[in-house]
C-alpha positions as a Markdown table, in Angstrom:
| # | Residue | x | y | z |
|---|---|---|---|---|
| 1 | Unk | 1.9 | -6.8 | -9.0 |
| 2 | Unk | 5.2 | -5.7 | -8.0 |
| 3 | Unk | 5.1 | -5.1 | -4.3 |
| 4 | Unk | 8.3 | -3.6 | -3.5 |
| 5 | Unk | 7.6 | -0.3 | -5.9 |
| 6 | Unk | 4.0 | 0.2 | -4.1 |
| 7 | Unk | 5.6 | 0.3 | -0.9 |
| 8 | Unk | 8.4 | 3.0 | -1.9 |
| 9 | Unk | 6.3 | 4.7 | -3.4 |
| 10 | Unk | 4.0 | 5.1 | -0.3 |
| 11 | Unk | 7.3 | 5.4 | 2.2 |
| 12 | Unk | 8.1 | 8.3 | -0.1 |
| 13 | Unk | 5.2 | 10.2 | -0.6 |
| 14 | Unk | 4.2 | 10.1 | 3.4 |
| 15 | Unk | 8.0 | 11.8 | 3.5 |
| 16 | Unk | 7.0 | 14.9 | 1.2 |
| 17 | Unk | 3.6 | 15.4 | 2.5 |
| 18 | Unk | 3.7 | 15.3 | 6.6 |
| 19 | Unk | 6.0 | 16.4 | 9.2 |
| 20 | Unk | 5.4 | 13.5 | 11.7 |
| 21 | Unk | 5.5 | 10.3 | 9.4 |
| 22 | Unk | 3.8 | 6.9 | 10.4 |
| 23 | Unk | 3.7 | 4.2 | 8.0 |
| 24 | Unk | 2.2 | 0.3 | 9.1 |
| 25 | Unk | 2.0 | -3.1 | 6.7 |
| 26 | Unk | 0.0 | -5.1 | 8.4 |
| 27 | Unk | -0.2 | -8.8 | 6.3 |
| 28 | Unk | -2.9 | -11.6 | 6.7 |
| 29 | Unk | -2.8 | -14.3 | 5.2 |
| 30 | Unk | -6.6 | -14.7 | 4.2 |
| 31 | Unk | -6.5 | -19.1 | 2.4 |
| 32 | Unk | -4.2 | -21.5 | 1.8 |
| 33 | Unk | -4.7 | -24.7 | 0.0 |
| 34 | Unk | -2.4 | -27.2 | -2.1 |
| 35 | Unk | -2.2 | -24.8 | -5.0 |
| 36 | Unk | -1.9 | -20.8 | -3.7 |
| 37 | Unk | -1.8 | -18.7 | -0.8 |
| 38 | Unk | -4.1 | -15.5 | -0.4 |
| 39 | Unk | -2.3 | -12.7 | 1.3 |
| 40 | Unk | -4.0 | -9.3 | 2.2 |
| 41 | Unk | -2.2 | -5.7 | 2.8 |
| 42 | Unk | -3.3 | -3.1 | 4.4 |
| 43 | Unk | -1.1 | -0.1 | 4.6 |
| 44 | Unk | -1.6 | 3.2 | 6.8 |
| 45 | Unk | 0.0 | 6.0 | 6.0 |
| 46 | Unk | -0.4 | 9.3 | 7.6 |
| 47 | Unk | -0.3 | 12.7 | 5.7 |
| 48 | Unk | -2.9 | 14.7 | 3.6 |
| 49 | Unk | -4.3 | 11.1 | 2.1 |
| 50 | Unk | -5.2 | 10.2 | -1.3 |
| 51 | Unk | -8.0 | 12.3 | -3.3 |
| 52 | Unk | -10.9 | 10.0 | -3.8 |
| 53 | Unk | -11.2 | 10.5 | -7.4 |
| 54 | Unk | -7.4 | 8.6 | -7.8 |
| 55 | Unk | -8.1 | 6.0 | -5.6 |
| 56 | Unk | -9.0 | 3.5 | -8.1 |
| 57 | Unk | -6.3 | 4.4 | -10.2 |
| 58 | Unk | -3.2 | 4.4 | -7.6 |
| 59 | Unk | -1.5 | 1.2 | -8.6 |
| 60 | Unk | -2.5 | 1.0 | -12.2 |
| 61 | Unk | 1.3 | 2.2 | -12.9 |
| 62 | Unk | 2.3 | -1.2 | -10.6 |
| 63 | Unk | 0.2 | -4.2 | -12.9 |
Protein backbone atom coordinates (compact mmCIF):
# COMPACT_ATOMS: atom_id res chain seq x y z
CA UNK A 1 0.00 0.00 0.00
CA UNK A 2 1.12 3.40 -0.97
CA UNK A 3 1.08 5.51 2.10
CA UNK A 4 1.74 8.84 1.02
CA UNK A 5 -1.69 9.01 -1.34
CA UNK A 6 -3.81 7.74 1.89
CA UNK A 7 -2.63 10.44 3.80
CA UNK A 8 -3.38 13.29 1.13
CA UNK A 9 -6.10 12.08 0.51
CA UNK A 10 -7.34 12.28 4.27
CA UNK A 11 -5.36 15.94 4.67
CA UNK A 12 -7.62 16.81 1.79
CA UNK A 13 -10.87 15.71 2.49
CA UNK A 14 -10.74 16.97 6.40
CA UNK A 15 -10.05 20.53 4.29
CA UNK A 16 -13.45 20.34 2.23
CA UNK A 17 -15.54 19.04 4.90
CA UNK A 18 -14.81 21.13 8.40
CA UNK A 19 -14.09 24.53 9.24
CA UNK A 20 -11.76 23.81 12.20
CA UNK A 21 -9.34 20.98 10.86
CA UNK A 22 -7.36 18.50 13.10
CA UNK A 23 -5.55 15.76 11.63
CA UNK A 24 -3.08 13.20 14.03
CA UNK A 25 -0.72 10.01 12.70
CA UNK A 26 0.07 8.47 15.50
CA UNK A 27 2.73 5.23 14.44
CA UNK A 28 3.60 2.11 16.65
CA UNK A 29 5.56 -0.03 15.82
CA UNK A 30 3.75 -3.31 16.87
CA UNK A 31 7.10 -6.54 16.14
CA UNK A 32 10.26 -6.62 14.89
CA UNK A 33 12.33 -9.60 14.21
CA UNK A 34 15.36 -10.44 11.76
CA UNK A 35 13.11 -10.42 8.72
CA UNK A 36 10.18 -7.44 8.96
CA UNK A 37 8.92 -4.79 10.96
CA UNK A 38 5.07 -4.35 11.84
CA UNK A 39 4.02 -0.82 11.93
CA UNK A 40 0.39 0.33 12.92
CA UNK A 41 -1.40 3.84 11.90
CA UNK A 42 -3.94 5.33 13.31
CA UNK A 43 -5.17 8.56 11.85
CA UNK A 44 -7.80 11.07 13.34
CA UNK A 45 -9.38 13.29 11.35
CA UNK A 46 -12.02 15.59 12.31
CA UNK A 47 -15.06 16.52 10.01
CA UNK A 48 -18.43 14.83 9.14
CA UNK A 49 -16.46 11.15 9.23
CA UNK A 50 -16.67 8.36 6.92
CA UNK A 51 -20.27 6.64 6.19
CA UNK A 52 -20.09 3.18 7.58
CA UNK A 53 -21.23 1.41 4.60
CA UNK A 54 -17.58 2.76 2.71
CA UNK A 55 -15.56 1.98 5.52
CA UNK A 56 -14.34 -1.23 4.22
CA UNK A 57 -13.83 -0.03 0.96
CA UNK A 58 -11.77 3.38 1.68
CA UNK A 59 -8.32 2.28 0.58
CA UNK A 60 -9.22 -0.31 -2.01
CA UNK A 61 -8.17 2.55 -4.66
CA UNK A 62 -4.51 2.56 -2.59
CA UNK A 63 -3.57 -1.69 -2.95
Amino acid sequence: MRLRPVILNLRSNALKFTSKVKISLNILMVSEDRKSIAIEFLITVTGIGIAQDNVEQIFKNFE
